[in-house]
N, C-alpha and C positions, 0 to 999 in steps of 0.2 A: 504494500500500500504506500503511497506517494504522498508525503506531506506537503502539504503546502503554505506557503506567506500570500495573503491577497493584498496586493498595493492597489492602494487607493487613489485617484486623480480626479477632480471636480475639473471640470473644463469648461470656458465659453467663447462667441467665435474668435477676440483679439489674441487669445492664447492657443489655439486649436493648431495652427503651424509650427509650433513646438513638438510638437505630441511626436513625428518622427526620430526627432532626437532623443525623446525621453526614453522611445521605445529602443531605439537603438541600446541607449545605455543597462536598459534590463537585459537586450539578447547577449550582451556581452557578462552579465555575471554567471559565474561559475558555482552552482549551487553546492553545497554540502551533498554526498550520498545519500537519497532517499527524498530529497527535497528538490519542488518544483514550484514557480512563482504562478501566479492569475493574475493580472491585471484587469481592475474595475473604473472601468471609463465613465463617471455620470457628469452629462450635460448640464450645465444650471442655465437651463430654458428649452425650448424647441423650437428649434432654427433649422436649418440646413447649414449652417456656416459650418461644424462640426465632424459631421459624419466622414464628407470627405477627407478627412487628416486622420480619419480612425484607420492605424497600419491593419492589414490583414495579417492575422494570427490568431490561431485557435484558442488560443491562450487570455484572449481577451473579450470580456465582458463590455460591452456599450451600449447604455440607455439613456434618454430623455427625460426632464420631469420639469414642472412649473418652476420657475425661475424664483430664485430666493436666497441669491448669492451662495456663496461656496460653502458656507456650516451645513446648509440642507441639501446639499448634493454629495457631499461625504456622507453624512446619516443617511440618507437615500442608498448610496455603494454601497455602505454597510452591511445592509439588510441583503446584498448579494454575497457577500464574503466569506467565501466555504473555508479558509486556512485559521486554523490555529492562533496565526498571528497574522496580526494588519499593520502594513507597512505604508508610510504617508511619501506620497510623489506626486508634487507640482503639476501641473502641465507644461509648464515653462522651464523646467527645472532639469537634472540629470544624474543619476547616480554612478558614482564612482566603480572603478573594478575592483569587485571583494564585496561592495558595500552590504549587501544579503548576507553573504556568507559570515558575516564577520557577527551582524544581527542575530542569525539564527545560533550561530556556537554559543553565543554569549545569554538568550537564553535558552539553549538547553542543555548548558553544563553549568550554568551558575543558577544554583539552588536559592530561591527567595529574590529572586532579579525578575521582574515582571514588564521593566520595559527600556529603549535603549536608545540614546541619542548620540550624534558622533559631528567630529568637528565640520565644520561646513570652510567654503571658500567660494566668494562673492564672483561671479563669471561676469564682468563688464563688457558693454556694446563690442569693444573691442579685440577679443579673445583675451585679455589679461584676466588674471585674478588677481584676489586680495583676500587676505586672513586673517583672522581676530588677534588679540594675546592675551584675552580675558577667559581664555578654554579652562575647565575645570580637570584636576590630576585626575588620569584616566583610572577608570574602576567604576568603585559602590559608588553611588549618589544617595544619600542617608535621604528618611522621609523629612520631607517638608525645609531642605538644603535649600533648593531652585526658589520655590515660593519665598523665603524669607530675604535672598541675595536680589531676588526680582523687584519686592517689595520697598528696598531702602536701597535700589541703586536705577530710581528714576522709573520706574515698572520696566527695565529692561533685563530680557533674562540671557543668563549665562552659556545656555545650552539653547538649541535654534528647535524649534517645535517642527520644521519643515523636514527635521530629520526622526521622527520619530519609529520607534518600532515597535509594538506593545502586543500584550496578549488579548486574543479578542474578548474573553467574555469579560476580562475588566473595564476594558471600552464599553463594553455594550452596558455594563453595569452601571457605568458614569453616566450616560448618558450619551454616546458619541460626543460631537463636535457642538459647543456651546452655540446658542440660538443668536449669533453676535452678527452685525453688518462686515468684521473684521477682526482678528486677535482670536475665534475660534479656535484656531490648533495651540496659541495658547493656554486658552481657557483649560482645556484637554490636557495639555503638559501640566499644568497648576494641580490640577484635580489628582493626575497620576500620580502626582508626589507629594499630594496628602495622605494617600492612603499605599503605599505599594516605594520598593526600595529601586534606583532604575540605575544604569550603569552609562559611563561615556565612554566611548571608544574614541581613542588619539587619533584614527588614522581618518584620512578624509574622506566620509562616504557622499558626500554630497556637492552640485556646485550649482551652486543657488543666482539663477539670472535673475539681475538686471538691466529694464527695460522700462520704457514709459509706457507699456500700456499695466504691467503688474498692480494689483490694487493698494501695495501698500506705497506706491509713486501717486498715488490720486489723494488731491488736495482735503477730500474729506477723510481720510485713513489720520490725518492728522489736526482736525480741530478739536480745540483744547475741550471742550462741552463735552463731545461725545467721546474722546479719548478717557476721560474721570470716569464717566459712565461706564465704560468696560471694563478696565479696570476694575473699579469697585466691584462690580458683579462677581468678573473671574477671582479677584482677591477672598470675597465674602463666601463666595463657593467653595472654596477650597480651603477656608479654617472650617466652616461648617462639615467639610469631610473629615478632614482632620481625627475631628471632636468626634465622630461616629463610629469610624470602622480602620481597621488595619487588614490588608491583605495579606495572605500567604501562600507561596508557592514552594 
């Protein structure tokens, strides 16, 4: 029997001309023995702009649904996600060679590690990148680490939510991807690390484009109103887990 990781992708039409490169970069990882990826394509709307950039592969799940920006088109994918674990991938975006393989070792030999983030590098218009130096030492991520460095260094967090790996039925328990116009896979990371211990892997599994049509280059991703407003939410959500429940794996 063939395990699987299901990556997840919310797509709409300015981002849909990525999607061969994304795919690209999944045909090139090299999975652990026994393990195979799906890729779940959900449209956030029903356009035609889309379908055409959906590469042909068996391997890949693509549906349509009412338009309601990217939290409800990941919890939409969700609800298709037959793997064990659910892996988060951009439309716009690209994973590294290894970057799976590196995910799944890490949880299925680390005992009580429930989900797993890894260093990112910024892909600019140009073919260059660029790299943080605020990476946390690779390994455990203790609970509620991320949320409280997020919390008092500007609500910005340490570890990039666009790299996420986690197990499915604690997603599904959390709630998928918070009901946010934007910071969703935040929300998501916050909540994962109130309740569950999650691990950063050093090596670079992701390279995260930049471009001007991506939503968090659009002028309302950053007004000060509704920036507090999401914030608070995902903040207030995720002490209130906290306070509730502790996972174990």
């Amino acid at each position: 029997m063939t395990n699987l990781v299901s990556v997840i992708t919310p797509v709409h039409g300015p981002g849909a001309r990525y999607l061969a490169e994304a795919h690209a970069s999944l045909a090139r990882q090299e999975m652990p023995p026994g393990w195979d990826w799906e890729w779940i394509i959900q449209e956030d709307g029903e356009t035609g702009d889309v379908r055409p950039h959906v590469p042909e592969d068996t391997r890949i799940s693509f549906e349509q649904g009412r338009q309601g920006r990217a939290a409800m088109a990941r919890t939409l994918a969700l609800a298709r996600a037959r793997g064990d674990l659910v892996k988060v991938l951009d439309a716009d975006d690209m994973l590294t060679p290894g970057a799976l393989r590196r995910d799944i070792e890490v949880l299925a030999e680390q005992r009580g590690v429930a989900w797993t983030t890894s260093r990112v590098l910024d892909l600019l218009p140009d073919g260059s990148t660029v790299g943080f130096e605020s990476d946390p030492p690779p390994g455990p991520i203790s609970r509620g680490a991320v949320l409280e460095r997020w919390r008092t260094h500007d609500y910005r967090s340490q570890v990039h939510p666009a790299t996420l790996c986690a197990r499915r039925d604690l997603v599904i328990a959390l709630g998928g991807w918070m009901a946010l116009p934007s910071s969703e896979d935040t929300g998501l990371l916050m909540a994962l690390n109130a309740v569950s211990t999650g691990w950063f892997i050093e090596e670079c599994g992701l390279l995260y484009r930049k471009w001007p049509g991506q939503s968090t280059a659009q002028s309302a991703h950053h007004d000060d109103s509704e920036r507090r407003a999401r914030m608070k939410v995902v903040e207030e959500r995720a002490e209130a887990l906290g306070k509730l429940s502790t996972w174990h794996f």
